[in-house]
Residue frames as qw, qx, qy, qz and C-alpha x, y, z in Angstrom:
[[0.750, -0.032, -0.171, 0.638, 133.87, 81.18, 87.56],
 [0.038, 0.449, -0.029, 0.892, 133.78, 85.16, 87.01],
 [0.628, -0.447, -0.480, -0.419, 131.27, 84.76, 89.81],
 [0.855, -0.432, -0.258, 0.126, 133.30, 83.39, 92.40],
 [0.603, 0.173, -0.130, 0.768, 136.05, 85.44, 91.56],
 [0.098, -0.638, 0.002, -0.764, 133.89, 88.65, 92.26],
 [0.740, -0.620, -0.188, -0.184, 132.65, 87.06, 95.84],
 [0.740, -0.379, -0.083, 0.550, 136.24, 85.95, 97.11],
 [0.350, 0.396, -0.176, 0.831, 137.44, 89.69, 96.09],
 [0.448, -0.694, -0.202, -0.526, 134.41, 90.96, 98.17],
 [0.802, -0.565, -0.069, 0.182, 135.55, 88.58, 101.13],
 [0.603, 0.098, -0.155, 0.776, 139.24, 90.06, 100.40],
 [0.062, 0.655, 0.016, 0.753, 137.71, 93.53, 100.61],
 [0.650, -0.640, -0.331, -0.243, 136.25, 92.68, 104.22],
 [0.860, -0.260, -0.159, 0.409, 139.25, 91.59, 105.52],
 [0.425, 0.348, 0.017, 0.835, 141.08, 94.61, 104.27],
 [0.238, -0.646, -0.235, -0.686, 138.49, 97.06, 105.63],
 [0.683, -0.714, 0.044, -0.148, 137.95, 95.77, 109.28],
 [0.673, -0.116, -0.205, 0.702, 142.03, 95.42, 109.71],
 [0.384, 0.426, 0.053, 0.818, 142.12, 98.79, 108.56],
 [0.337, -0.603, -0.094, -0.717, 139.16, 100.37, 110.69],
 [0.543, -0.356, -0.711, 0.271, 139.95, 98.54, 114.02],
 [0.273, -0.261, -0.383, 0.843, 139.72, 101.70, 115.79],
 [0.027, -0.503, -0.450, -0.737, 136.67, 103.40, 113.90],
 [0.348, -0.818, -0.457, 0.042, 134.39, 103.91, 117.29],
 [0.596, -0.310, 0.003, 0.741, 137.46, 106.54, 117.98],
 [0.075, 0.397, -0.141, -0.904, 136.88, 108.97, 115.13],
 [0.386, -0.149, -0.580, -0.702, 133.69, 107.83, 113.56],
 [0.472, 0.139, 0.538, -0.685, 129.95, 108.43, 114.72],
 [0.089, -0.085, -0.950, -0.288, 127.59, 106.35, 113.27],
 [0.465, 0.179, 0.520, -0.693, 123.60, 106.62, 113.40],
 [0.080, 0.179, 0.964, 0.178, 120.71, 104.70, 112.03],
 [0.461, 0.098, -0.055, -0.880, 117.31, 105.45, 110.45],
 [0.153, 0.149, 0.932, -0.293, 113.68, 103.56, 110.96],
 [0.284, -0.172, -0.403, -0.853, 110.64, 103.13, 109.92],
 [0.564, -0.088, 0.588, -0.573, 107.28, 102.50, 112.06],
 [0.219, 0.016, 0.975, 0.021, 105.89, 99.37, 112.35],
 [0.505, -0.117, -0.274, -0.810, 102.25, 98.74, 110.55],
 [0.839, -0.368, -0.248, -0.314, 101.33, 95.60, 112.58],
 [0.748, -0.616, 0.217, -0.120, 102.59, 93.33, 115.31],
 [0.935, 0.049, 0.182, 0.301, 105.32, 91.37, 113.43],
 [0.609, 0.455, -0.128, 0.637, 107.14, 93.92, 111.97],
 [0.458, -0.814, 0.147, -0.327, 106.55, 96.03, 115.36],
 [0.889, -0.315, 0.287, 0.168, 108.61, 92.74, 116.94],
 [0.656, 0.290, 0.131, 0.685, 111.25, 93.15, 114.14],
 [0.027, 0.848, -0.169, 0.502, 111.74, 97.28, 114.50],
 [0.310, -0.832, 0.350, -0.299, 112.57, 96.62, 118.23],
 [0.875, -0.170, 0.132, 0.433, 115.07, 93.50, 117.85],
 [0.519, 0.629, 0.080, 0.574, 116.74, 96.09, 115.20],
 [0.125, -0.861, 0.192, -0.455, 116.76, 98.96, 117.92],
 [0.745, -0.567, 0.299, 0.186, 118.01, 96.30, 121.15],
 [0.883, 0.053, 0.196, 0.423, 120.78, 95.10, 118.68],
 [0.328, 0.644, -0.108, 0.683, 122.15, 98.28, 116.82],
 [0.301, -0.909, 0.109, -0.269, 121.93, 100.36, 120.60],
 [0.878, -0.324, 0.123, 0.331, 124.72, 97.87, 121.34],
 [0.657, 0.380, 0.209, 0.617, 126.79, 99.90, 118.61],
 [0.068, -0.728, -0.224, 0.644, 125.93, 103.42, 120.91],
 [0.349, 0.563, 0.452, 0.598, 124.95, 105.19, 117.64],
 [0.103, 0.022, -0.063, 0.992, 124.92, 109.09, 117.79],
 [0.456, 0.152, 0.386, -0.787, 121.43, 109.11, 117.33],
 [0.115, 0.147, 0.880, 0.436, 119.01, 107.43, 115.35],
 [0.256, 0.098, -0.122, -0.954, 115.84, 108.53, 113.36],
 [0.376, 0.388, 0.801, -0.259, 112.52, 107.35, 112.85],
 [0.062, -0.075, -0.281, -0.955, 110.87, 108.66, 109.80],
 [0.273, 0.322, 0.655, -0.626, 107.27, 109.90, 109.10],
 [0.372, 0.404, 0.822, 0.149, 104.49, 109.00, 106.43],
 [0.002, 0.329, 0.471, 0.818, 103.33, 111.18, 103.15],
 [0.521, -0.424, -0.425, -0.607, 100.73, 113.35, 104.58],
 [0.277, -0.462, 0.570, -0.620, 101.29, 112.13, 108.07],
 [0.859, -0.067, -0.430, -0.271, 100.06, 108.85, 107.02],
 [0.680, -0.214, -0.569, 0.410, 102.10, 106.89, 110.41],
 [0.048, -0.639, 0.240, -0.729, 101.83, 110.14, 112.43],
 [0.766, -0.478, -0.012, -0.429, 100.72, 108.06, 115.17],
 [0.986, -0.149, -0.063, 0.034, 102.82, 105.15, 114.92],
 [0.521, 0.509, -0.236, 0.644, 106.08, 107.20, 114.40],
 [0.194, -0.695, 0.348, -0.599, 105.25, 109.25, 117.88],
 [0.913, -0.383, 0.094, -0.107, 104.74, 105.66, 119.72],
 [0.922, 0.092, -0.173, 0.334, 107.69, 104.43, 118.19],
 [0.522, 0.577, -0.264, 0.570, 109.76, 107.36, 119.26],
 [0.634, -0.536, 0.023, -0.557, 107.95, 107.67, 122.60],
 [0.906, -0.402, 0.129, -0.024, 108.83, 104.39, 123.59],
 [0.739, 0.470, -0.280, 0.395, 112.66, 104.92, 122.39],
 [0.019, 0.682, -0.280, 0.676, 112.89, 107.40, 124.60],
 [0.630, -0.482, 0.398, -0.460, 111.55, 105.73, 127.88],
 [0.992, -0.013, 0.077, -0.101, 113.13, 102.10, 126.89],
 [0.917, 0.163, 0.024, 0.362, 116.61, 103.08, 125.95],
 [0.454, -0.559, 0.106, 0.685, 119.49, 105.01, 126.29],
 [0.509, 0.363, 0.536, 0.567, 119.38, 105.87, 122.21],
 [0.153, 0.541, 0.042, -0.826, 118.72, 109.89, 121.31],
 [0.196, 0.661, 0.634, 0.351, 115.53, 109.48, 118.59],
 [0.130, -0.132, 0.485, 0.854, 115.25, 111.88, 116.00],
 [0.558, 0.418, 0.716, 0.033, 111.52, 112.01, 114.63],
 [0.243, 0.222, 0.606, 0.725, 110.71, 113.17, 111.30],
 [0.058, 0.575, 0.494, -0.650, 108.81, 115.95, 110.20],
 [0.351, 0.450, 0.632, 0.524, 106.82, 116.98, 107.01],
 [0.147, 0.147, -0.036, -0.977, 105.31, 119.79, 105.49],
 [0.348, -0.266, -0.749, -0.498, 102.63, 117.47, 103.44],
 [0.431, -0.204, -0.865, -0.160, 99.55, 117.73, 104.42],
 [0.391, -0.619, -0.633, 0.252, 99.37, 119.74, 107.73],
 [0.084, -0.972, -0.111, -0.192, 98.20, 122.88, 108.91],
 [0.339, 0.518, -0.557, 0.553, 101.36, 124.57, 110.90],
 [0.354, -0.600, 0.390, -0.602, 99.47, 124.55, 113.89],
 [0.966, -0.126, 0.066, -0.216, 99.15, 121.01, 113.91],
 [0.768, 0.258, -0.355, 0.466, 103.03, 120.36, 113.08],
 [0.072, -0.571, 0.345, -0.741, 103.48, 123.02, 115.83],
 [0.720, -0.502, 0.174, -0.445, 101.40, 120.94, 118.18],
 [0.958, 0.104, -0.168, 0.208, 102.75, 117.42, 117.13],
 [0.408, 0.585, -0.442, 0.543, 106.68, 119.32, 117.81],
 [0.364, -0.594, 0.408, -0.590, 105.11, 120.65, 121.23],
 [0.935, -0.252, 0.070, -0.238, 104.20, 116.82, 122.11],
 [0.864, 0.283, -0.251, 0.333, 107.61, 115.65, 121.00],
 [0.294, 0.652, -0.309, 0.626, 109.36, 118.07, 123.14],
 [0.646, -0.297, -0.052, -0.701, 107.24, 117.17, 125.94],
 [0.891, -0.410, 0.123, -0.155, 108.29, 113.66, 125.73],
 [0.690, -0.599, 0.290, 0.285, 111.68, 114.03, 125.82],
 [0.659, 0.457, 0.323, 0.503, 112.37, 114.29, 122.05],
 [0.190, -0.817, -0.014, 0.544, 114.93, 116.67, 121.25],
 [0.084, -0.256, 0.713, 0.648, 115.81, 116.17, 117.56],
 [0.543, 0.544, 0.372, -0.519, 114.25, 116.90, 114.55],
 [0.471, -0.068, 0.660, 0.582, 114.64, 115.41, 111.33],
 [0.372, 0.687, 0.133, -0.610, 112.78, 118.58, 109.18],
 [0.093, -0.010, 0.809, 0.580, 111.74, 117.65, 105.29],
 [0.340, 0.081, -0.091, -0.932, 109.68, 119.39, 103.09],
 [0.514, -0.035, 0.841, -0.166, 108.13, 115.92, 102.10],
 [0.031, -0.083, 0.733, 0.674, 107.13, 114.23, 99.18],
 [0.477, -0.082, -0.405, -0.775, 103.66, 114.91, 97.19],
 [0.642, -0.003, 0.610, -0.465, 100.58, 112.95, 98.76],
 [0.802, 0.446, -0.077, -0.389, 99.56, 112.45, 95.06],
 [0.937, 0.006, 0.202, 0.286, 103.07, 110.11, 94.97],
 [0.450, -0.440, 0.443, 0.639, 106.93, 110.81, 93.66],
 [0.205, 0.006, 0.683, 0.701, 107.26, 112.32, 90.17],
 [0.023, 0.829, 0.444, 0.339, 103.50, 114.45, 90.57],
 [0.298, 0.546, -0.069, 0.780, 103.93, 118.03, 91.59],
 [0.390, -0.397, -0.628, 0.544, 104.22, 119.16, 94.99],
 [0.171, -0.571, -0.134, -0.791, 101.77, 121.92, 96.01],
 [0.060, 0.022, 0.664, -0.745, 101.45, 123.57, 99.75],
 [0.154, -0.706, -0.630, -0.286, 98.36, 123.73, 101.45],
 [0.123, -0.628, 0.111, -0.760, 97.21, 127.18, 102.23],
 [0.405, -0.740, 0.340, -0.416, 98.39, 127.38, 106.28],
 [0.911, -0.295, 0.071, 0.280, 100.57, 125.04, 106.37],
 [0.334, -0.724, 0.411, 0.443, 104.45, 125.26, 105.80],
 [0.767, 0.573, 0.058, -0.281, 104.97, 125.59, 102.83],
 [0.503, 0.668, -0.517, 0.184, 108.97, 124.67, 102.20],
 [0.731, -0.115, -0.482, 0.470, 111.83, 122.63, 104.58],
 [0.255, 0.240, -0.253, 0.902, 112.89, 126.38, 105.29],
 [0.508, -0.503, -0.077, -0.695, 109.39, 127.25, 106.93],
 [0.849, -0.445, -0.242, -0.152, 109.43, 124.27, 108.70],
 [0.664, 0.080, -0.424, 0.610, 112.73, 124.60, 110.08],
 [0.127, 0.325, -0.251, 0.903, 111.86, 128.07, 111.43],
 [0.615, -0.458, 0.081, -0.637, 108.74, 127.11, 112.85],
 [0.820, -0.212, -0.519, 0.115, 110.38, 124.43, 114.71],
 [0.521, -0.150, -0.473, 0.694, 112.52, 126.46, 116.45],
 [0.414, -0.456, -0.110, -0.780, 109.82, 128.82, 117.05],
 [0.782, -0.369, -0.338, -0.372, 108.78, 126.25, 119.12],
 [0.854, -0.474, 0.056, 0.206, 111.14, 124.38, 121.13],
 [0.125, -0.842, 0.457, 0.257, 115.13, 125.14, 120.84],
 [0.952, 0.068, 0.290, -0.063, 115.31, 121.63, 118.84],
 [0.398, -0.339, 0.724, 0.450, 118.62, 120.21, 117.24],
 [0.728, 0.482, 0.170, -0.457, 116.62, 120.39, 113.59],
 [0.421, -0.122, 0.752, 0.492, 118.24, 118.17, 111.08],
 [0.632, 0.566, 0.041, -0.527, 117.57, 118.53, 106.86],
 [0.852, 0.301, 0.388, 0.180, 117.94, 116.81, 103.64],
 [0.001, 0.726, -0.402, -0.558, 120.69, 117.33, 101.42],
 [0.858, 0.321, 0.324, -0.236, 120.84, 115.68, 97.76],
 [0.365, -0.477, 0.531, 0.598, 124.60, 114.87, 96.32],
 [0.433, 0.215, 0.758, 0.437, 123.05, 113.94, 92.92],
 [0.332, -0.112, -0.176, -0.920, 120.57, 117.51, 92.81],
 [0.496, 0.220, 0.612, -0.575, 116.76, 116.63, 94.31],
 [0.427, 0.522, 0.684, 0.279, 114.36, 115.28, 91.23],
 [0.163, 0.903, 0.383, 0.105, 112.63, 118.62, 91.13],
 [0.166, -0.859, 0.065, 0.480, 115.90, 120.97, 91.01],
 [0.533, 0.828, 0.141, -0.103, 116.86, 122.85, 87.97],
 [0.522, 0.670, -0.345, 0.401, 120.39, 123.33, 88.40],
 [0.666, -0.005, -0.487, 0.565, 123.15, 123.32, 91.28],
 [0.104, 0.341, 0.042, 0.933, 122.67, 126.73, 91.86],
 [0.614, -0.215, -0.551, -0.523, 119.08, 125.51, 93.39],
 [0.824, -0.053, -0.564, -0.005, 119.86, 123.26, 94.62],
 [0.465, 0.127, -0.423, 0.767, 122.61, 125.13, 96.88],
 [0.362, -0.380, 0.008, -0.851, 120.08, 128.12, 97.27],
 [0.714, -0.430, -0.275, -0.479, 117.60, 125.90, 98.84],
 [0.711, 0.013, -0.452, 0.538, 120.38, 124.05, 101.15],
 [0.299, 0.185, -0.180, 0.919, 121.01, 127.74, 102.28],
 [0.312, -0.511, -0.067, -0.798, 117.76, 128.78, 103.02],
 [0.839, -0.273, -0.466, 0.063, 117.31, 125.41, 105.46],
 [0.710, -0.337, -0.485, 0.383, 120.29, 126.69, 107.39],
 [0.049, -0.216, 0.152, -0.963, 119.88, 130.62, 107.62],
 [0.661, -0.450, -0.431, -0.417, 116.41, 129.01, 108.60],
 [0.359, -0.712, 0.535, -0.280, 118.51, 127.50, 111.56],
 [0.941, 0.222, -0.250, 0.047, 119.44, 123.71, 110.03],
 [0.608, -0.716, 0.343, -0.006, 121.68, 122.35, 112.66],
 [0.248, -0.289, 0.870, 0.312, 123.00, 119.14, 109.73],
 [0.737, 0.251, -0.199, -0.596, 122.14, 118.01, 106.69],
 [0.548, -0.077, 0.833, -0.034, 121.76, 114.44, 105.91],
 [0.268, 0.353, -0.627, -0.641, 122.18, 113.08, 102.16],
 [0.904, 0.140, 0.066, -0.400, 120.15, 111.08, 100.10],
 [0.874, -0.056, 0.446, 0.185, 121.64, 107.53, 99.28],
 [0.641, 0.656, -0.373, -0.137, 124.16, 107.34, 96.42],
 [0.878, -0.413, 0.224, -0.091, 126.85, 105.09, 95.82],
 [0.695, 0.352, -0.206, 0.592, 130.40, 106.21, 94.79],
 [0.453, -0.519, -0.204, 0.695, 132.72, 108.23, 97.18],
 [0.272, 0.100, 0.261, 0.921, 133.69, 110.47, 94.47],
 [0.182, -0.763, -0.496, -0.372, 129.36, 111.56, 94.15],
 [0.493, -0.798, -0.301, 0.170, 129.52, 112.46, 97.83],
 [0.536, -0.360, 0.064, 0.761, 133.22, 114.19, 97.80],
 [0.266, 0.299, 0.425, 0.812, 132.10, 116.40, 94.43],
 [0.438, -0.716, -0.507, -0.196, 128.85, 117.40, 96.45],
 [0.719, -0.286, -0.119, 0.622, 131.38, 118.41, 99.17],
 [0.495, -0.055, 0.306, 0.811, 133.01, 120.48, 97.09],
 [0.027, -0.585, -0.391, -0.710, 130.37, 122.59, 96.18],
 [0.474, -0.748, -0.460, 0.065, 128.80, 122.88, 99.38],
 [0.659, -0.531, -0.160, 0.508, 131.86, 124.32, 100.48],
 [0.175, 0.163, 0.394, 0.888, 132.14, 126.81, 97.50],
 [0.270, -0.712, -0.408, -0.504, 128.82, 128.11, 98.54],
 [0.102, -0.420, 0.407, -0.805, 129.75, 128.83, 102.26],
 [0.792, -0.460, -0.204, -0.345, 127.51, 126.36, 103.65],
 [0.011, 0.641, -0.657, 0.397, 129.46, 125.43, 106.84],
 [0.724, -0.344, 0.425, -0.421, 127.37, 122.76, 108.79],
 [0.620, -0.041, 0.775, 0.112, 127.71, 118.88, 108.72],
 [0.740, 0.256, -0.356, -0.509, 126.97, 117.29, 105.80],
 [0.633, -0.222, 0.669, -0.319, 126.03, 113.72, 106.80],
 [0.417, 0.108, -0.686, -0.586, 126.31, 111.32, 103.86],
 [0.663, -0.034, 0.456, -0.593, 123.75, 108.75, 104.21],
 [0.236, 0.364, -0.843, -0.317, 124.16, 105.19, 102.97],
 [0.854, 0.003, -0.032, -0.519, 120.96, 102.77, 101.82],
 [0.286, -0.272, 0.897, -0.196, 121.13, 98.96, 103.06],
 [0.851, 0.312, 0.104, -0.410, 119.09, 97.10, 100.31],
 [0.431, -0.327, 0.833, 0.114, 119.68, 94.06, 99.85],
 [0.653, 0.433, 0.621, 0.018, 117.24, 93.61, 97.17],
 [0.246, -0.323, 0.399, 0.822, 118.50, 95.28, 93.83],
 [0.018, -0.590, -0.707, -0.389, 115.34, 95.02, 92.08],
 [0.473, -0.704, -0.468, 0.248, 114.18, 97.39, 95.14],
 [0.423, -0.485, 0.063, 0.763, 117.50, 99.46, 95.39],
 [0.147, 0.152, 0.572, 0.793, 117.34, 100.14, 91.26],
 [0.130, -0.705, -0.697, 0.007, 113.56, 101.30, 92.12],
 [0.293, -0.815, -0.307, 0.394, 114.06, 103.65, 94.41],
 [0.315, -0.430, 0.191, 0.824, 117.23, 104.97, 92.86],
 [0.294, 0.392, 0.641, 0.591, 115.23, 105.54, 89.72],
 [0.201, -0.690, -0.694, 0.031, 112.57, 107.39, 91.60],
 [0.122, -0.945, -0.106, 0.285, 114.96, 109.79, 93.22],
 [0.583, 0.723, -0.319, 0.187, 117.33, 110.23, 90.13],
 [0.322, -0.741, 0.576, 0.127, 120.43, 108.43, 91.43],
 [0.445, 0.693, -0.540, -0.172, 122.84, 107.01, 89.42],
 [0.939, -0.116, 0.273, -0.176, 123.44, 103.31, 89.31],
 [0.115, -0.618, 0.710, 0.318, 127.16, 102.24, 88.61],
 [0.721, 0.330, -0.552, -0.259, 127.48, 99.54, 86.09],
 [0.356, 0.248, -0.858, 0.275, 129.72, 97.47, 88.35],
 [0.323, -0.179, 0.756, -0.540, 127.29, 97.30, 91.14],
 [0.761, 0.313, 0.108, -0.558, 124.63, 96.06, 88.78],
 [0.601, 0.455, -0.631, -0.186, 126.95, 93.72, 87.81],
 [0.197, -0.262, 0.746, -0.579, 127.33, 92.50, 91.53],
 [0.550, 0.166, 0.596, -0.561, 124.17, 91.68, 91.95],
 [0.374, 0.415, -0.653, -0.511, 123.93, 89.94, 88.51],
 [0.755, -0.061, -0.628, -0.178, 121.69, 86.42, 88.62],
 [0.085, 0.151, -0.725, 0.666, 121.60, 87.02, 92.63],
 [0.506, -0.324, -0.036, -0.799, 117.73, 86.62, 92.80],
 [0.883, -0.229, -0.316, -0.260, 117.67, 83.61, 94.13],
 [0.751, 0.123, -0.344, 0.550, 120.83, 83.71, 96.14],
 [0.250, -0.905, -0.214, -0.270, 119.72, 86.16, 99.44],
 [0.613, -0.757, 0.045, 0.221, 122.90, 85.26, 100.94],
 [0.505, 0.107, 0.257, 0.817, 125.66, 86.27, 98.37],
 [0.142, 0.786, 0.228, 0.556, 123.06, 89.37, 97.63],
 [0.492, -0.866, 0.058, 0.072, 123.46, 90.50, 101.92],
 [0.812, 0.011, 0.160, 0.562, 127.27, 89.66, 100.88],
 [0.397, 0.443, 0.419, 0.686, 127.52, 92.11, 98.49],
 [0.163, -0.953, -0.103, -0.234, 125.12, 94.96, 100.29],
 [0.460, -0.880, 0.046, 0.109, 127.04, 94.93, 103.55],
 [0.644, -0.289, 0.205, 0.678, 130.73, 95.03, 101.69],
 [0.200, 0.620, 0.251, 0.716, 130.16, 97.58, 98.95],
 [0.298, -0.878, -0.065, -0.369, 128.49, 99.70, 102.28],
 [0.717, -0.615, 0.043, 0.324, 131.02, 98.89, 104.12],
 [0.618, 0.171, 0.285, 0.713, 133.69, 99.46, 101.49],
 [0.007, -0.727, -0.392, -0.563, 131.80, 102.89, 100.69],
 [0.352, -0.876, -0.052, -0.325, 131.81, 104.21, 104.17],
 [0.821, -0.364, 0.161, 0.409, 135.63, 103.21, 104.67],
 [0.518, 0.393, 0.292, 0.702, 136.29, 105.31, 101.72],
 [0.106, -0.815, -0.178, -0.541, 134.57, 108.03, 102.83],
 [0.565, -0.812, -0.024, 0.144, 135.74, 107.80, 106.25],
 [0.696, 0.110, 0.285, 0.650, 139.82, 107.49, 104.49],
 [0.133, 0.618, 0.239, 0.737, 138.48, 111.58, 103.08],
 [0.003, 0.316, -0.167, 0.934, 137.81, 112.84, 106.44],
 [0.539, -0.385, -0.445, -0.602, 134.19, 112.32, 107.05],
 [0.112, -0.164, 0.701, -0.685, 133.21, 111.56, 110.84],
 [0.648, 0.255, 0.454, -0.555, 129.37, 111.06, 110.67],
 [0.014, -0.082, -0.957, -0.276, 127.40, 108.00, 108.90],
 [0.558, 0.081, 0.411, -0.717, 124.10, 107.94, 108.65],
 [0.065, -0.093, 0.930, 0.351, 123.00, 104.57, 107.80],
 [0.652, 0.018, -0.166, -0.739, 119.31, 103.39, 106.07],
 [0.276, -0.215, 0.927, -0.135, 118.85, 100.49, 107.97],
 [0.589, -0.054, -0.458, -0.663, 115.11, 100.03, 106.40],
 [0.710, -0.325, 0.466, -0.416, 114.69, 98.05, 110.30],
 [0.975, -0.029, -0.087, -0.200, 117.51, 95.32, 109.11],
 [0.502, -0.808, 0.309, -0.004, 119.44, 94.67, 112.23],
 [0.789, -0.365, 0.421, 0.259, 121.60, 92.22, 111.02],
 [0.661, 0.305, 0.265, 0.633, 123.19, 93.45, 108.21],
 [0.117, 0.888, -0.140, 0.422, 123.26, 96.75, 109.49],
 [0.743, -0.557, 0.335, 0.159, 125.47, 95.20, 112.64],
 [0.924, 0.000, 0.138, 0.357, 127.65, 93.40, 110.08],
 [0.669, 0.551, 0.003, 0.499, 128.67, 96.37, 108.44],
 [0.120, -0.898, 0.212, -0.366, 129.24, 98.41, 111.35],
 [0.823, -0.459, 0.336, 0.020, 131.30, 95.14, 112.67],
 [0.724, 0.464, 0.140, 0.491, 133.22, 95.33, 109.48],
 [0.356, 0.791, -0.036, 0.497, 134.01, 98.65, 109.61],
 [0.503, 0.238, -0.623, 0.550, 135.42, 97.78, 113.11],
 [0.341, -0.569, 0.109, -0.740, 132.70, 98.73, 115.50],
 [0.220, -0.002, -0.913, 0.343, 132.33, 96.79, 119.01],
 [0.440, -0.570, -0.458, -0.521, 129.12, 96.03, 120.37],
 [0.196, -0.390, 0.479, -0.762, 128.47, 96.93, 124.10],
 [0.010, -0.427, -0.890, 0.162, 126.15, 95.52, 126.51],
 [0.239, -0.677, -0.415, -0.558, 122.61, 97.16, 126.39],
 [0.068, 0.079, -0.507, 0.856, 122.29, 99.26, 129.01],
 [0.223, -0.493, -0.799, 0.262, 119.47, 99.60, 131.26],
 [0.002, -0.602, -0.142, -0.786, 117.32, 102.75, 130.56]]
């Protein structure tokens, strides 16, 4: 019974949200993040995910890019062929793991080359895995802040960075945390983009420092689309975010039940990025994790119209 009572508030919460946000394409931008394909099937899923969301004309959308450059290949096809198939402005990712500079310097020059003008810059995480210690290699970049400046060494590039409302795993203190934020955009950091979390209040307190330090650019919150909570509770362990009670209560005896669990993702994210738009906020940046339909629903909740696809 307590069950059904929490679904039919969810479906009340929908109803409440897309009255409220009929007009969202007006004063909210919206983009979307990817991940290359590793074989032919999920290669066929990534680009149903890109025809369907480009119907939603996202500001841009990102592609990301493997520890170590592990998908360095499959991340420049996939943005390669964004660029000459659609109307969409791809983002690609960029590490520090793993490569000389001149090779991230060459990889930029090819990206500029084919038409890519955004960079999503991040120091990246250890080869050796999350939660072992990250060490440069000698001539490569050794921080985000190196690699931001040698990007625009290179090309004049729109450079996006990470920002972390909860503190990064591996910072000591706020103070850090802020410092290192700062050096990203005296580096020349055009916007940051947050890791996942999932209360307004995280993202609005996060805010609130930023803006006590003098940082001035965007801050993009960024909001994860996992439908699997076994998954979601993973990750958030992984990169120290905080797991509300109530949503873990949501998703309570939902393993076998994939459609009350997509229920549940796309109204909490929807509910979550109605709240945050309600504070001001203008930019989304959504983890779509290349699943179109329940990243559509919530941007059709939150009151977005799809277009036709245009013809690149």
């Amino acid at each position: 019974m307590q069950r059904n009572s929490e679904i039919q508030n969810l479906r009340k919460n929908t109803r409440s949200i897309a009255n409220h946000d009929a007009d969202a394409q007006k004063d909210l931008n919206i983009s979307f993040e990817f991940f290359p394909p590793k074989n032919k099937s999920m290669n066929e899923t990534l680009w149903n995910t890109i025809t369907k969301l480009e119907t939603l004309n996202p500001k841009f959308v990102s592609v990301t890019y493997g520890a170590g450059g592990s998908t360095r290949e499959r991340t420049h096809k996939t943005v390669a062929r964004i660029v000459n198939e659609t109307k969409l402005r791809p983002a690609a990712h960029l590490t520090c793991v793993g490569s000389l500079k001149s090779e991230i310097d060459e990889i930029a020059k090819d990206y500029w080359d084919a038409g890519v003008r955004h960079i999503v810059a991040l120091r990246g995480d250890p080869e050796s895995g999350i939660g072992n210690a990250y060490k440069p290699i000698p001539g490569g970049y050794n921080y985000g802040s190196d690699l931001v400046a040698g990007l625009k060494n290179v090309a004049p590039f729109e450079v996006s960075v990470g920002a972390y409302p909860e503190l990064h795993p591996e910072s000591q203190n706020w103070d850090a945390e802020l410092d290192n934020l700062k050096r990203k955009i005296d580096a020349g950091a055009d916007r940051a983009i947050t890791q996942f979390f999932f209360e307004t209040d995280t993202f609005l307190r996060f805010q609130d420092r930023v803006l006590d330090a003098g940082i001035k650019i965007p801050i993009v919150p960024g909001l994860m689309l996992q439908p699997n909570f076994k998954g979601l509770k993973r990750m958030s362990e992984m990169c120290a975010i905080a797991v509300p009670n109530w949503l873990e209560a949501l998703y309570a005896d939902l393993e076998d039940d994939p459609q009350a669990r997509l229920l549940v993702t796309a109204t909490t994210v929807a509910d979550l990025a109605s709240n945050l738009r309600d504070q001001g906020i203008q930019d989304l940046h959504f983890y779509t994790l290349n699943k179109a339909d329940l990243a559509f629903s919530v941007c059709k909740i939150l009151g977005f119209q799809s277009q036709k696809k245009a013809v690149a």
